[in-house]
N, C-alpha and C positions, 0 to 999 in steps of 0.2 A: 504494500500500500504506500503510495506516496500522497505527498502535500507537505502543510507547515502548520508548526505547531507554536504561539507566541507564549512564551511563560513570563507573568508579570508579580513581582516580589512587591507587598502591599504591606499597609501597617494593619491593626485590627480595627481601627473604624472606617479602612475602603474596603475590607472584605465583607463588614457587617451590612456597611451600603450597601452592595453588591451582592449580597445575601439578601435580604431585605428587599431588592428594586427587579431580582431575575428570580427569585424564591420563595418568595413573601416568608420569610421567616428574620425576622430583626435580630440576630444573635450570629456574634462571633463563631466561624468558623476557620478551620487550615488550610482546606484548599477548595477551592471550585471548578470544575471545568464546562466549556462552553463550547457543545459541536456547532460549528458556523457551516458547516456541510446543505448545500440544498442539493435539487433533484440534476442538474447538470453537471455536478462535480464527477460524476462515472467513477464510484470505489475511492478518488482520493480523499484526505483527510484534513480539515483547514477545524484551526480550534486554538480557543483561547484557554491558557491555563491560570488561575489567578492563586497565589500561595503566600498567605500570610507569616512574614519573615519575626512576627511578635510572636505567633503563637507558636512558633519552631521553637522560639529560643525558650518559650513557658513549657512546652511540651518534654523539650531539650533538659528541664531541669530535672522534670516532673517523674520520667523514664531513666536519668541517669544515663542517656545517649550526647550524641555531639549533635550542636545545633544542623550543622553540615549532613549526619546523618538523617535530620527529622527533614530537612528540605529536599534529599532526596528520595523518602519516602513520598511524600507530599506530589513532588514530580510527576513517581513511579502509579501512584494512588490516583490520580490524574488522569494519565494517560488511560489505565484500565478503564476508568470511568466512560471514557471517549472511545473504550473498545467492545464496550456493552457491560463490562458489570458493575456491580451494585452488592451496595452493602445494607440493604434495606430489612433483612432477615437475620438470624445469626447464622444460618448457612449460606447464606448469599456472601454473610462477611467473613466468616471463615474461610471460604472458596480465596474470595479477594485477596487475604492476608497471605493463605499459599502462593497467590499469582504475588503477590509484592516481596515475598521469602525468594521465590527465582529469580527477581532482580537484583535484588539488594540484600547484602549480607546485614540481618536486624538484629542488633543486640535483645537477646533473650533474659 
């Protein structure tokens, strides 16, 4: 699959806007992503990724990982979302966690 993928490092009140104004949910989150993808694109992939670099560094604290680590889960967590899955279940999210273990070595 090809296209482009824009990843944009936010504090936590542009993610919560952006939360808030594409989600209707007012609350800080880590990451968002956005398929820009319409019916003429044929298979490729255009999408925006938006990843709060506050909440890496909270989360960074929280887990005992490196900030560097939570922003490339954040990425990796991203990208799946824009590849179809979902962490909506706890089997959906456990599925997800597996896919984001094959990317990224995750401090356990």
């Amino acid at each position: 699959m090809s296209g482009n993928i824009s990843v944009c490092f936010v504090n936590n009140k542009k993610i919560k806007e952006l939360n808030s104004r594409f989600h209707a949910r007012p609350e800080v989150t880590d990451v968002l992503a956005f398929d820009l993808r319409n019916a003429l694109d044929k298979g490729k992939l255009f999408a925006d990724i938006a990843i709060s670099t506050d909440k890496a560094k909270e989360n960074a604290e929280i887990f005992d990982t490196s900030n560097q680590q939570k922003l490339d889960l954040y990425a990796v967590h991203g990208v799946l979302h824009l590849l179809g899955y979902n962490d909506s279940t706890p089997k959906k999210k456990a599925r997800m966690r597996e896919k984001e273990c094959q990317f990224i070595k995750l401090k356990q």
